[in-house]
LOTIMAR-905219 format. One line per 5 residues: number of its first residue (from 0); for each residue x, y, z of C-alpha. Coordinates in steps of 0.001 Angstrom, whole numbers. Example, Ala and Ser with C-alpha at 12.3 -4.5 7.8 and 13.67 -1.06 7.14 Angstrom:
2
0) 12300:-4500:7800 ~ 13670:-1060:7140
This chain:
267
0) 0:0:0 ~ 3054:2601:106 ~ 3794:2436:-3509 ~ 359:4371:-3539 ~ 1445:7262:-2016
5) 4227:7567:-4584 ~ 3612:10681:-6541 ~ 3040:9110:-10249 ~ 4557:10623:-13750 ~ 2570:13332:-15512
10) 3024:11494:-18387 ~ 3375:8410:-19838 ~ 6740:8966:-21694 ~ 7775:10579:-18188 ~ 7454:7400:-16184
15) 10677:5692:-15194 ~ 11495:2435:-16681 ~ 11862:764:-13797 ~ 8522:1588:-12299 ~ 7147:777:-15750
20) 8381:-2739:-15361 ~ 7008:-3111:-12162 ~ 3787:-2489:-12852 ~ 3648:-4660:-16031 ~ 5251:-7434:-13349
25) 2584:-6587:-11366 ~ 4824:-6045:-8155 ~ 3412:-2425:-7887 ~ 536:-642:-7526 ~ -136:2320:-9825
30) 212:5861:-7991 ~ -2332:7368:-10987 ~ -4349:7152:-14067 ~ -1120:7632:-16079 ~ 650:4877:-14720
35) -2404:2680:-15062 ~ -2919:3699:-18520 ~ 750:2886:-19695 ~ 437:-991:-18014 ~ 940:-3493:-20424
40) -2170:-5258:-20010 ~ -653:-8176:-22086 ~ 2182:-8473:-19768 ~ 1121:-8177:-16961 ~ -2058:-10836:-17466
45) 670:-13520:-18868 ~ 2908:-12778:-15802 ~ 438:-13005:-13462 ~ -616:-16618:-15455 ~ 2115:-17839:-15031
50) 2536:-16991:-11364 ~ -713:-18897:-10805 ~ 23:-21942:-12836 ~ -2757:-21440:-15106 ~ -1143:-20302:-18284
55) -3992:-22424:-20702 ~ -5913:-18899:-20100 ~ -4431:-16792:-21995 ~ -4844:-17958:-25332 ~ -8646:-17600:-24956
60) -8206:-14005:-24083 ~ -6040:-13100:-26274 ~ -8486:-13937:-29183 ~ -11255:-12404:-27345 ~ -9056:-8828:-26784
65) -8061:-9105:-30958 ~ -11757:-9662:-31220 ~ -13035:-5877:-29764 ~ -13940:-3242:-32520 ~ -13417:-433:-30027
70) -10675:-1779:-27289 ~ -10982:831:-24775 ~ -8735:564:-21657 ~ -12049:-138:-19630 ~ -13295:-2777:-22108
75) -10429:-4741:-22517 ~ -10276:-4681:-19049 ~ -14005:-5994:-18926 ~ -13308:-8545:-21534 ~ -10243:-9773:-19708
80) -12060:-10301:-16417 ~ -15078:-12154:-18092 ~ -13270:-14415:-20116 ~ -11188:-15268:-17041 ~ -14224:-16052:-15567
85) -15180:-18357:-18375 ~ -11812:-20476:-18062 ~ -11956:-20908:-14449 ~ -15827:-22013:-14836 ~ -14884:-24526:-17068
90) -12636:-26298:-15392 ~ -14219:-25545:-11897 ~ -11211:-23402:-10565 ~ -11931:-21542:-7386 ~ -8232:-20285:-6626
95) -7890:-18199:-9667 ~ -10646:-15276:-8088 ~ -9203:-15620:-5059 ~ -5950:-15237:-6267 ~ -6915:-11902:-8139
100) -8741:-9986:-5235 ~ -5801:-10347:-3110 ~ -3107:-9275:-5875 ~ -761:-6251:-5066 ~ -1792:-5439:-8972
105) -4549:-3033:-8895 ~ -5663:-3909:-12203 ~ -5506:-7613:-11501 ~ -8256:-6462:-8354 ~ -9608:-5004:-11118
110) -9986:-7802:-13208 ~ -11663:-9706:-9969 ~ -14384:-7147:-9794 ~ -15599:-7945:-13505 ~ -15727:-11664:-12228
115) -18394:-11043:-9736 ~ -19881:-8825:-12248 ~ -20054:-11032:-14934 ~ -21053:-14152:-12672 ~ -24581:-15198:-13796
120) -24790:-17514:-11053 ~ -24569:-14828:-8248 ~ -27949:-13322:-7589 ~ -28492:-9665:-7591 ~ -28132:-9666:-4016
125) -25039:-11509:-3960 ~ -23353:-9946:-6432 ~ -23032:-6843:-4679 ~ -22195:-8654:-1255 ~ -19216:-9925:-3256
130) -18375:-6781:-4875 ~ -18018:-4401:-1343 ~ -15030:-5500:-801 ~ -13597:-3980:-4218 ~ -15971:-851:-3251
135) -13715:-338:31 ~ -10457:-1428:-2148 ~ -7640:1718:-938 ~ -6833:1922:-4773 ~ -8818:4635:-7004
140) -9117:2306:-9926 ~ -10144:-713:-8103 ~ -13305:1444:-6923 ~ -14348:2621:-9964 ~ -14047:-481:-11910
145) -16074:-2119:-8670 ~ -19074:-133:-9824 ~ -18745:31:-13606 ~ -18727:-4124:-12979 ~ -21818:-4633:-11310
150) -23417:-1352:-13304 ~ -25391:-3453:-15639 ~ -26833:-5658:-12549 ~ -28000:-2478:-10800 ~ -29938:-1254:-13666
155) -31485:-4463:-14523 ~ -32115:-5022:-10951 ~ -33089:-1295:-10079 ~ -35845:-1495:-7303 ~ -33816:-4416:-5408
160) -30393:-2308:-5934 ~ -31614:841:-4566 ~ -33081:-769:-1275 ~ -30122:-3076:-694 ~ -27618:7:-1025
165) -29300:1985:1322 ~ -27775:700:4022 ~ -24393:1211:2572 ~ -25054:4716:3113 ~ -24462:4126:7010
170) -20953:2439:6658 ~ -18295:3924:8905 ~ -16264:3561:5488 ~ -16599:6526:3209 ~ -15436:4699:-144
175) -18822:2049:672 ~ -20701:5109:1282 ~ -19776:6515:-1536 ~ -20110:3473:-3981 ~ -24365:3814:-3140
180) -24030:7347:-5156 ~ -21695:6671:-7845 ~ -22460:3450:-8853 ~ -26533:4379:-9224 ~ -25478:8076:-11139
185) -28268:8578:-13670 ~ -25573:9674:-15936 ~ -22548:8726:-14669 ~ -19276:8264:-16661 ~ -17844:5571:-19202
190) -21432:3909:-18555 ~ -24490:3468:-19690 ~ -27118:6015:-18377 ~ -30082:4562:-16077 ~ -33139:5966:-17855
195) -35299:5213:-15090 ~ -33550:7412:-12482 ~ -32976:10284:-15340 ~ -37132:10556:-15313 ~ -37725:9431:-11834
200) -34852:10640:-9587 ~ -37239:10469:-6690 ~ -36079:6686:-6531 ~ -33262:7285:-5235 ~ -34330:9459:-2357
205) -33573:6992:421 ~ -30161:6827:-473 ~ -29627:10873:-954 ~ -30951:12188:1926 ~ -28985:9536:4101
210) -25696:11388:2915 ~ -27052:14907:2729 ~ -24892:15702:5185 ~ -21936:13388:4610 ~ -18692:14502:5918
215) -16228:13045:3682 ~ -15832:14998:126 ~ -15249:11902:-1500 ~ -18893:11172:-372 ~ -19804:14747:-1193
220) -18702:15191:-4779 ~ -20035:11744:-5920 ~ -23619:13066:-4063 ~ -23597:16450:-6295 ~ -22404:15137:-8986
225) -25650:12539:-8893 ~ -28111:15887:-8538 ~ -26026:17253:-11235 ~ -27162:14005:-13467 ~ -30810:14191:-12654
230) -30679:17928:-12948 ~ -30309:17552:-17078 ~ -33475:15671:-17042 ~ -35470:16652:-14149 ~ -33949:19981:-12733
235) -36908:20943:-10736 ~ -36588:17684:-8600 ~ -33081:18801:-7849 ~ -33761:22532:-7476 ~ -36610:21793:-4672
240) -35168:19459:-3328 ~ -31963:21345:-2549 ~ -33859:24273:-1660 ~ -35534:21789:1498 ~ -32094:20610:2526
245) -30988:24162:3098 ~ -33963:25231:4818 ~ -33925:22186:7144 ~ -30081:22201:7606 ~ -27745:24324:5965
250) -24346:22542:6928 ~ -21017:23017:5119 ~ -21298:19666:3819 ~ -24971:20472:2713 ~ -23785:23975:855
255) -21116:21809:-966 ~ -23307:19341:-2064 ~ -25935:21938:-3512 ~ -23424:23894:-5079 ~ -22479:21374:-7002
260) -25439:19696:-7511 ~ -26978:23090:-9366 ~ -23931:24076:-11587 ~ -25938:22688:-14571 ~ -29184:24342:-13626
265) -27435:27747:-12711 ~ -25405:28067:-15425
């Protein structure tokens, strides 16, 4: 967990070769988006392979990476972790996801948390038991590939999602806290949009008002930036509503929140 509080190149010609090979070795953890754009993904999946004994898996993904019209970083990274999942069903391995979540390699945690989300034979309910463990992950990138993994079971499973991340709302841990927000954004980013919550925000009320008044930023921004979502659809939901939270309590965290929540609708 040190290597994350190394203060990562500014670009990715900038990063030292040694570092570089680390990461691709997957000895390191990257200290920012450049570094974890620059990995390898190649290299570092056969490493890690071969470090598990399970080499026979990487001929499948290979032809399922050469196989993507559009191979953005986040779906290749998709594509790796479901057709890991695929092998290991096969064959009935239950080391190789264990083996993952536990790496030092943020993107091979990364790779775990498109296994739960890809896992048809995990309930709703299940899934996102499995995937709070990524959602409290100390790396950035783990916790925003935790979401965009289980996205697609949250909107399919919208009702049922909502209630069972309320509670997460309570959790002494700020990144689980903060997972209920980002990971139900109507908008959000590098996603698909929820169309239900862009027309009826009001669904989401349980969760929002439990973290009105949230004292981490981290918690904060991902709360505004949700209001800032619904306010492109349904800005009078978002301007009333902030206009009660003031009146009721008008907190620092509260004025944050709102602020950013309206940019859109007072621009």
């Amino acid at each position: 967990m040190d290597q994350i509080k190394r203060k990562g190149a500014k670009t990715i010609q900038s990063i030292p070769p040694e570092i570089l090979e680390q990461l691709n070795q997957g000895k390191i953890e990257t200290a920012n988006l450049v570094e974890w754009l620059a990995i390898d993904m190649v290299e570092l999946l056969t490493t890690l392979l071969k470090e598990c004994d399970k080499t026979s898996y990487l001929a499948p993904i290979l032809q399922a990476l050469e196989a993507l019209k559009k191979p953005t970083i986040t779906l290749k990274n998709a594509t790796i972790g479901q057709t890991l999942l695929a092998e290991a069903t096969k064959v009935g391995d239950q080391d190789l996801f264990d083996f993952l979540s536990q790496h030092p390699a943020d993107m091979a945690r990364c790779w775990a948390t498109y296994m739960v989300g890809h896992n048809a034979d995990l309930s709703p309910t299940a899934q996102l038991n499995a995937i709070q463990v990524f959602a409290a992950d100390t790396h950035f990138g783990v916790r925003e590939t935790a979401w965009m993994a289980v996205r697609p079971t949250i909107i399919s499973n919208l009702d049922l999602s909502l209630e069972l991340l309320t509670p997460w709302t309570l959790h002494t841990d700020a990144n689980i806290r903060r997972f209920a927000t980002e990971s139900t954004r109507p908008r959000g980013v590098w996603c698909a949009h929820i169309e239900v919550l862009k027309s009826t925000p009001e669904m989401a009320l349980p969760i929002l008002e439990n973290l009105r008044n949230d004292p981490a930023k981290y918690v904060q921004d991902s709360v505004g930036n949700w209001l800032n979502d619904a306010s492109k659809t349904q800005p009078d939901f978002v301007r009333n509503l902030c206009e009660t939270w003031l009146v009721e309590s008008n907190t620092k965290a509260m004025a944050y929140i709102v602020k950013k929540a309206l940019r859109t609708v007072n621009s």
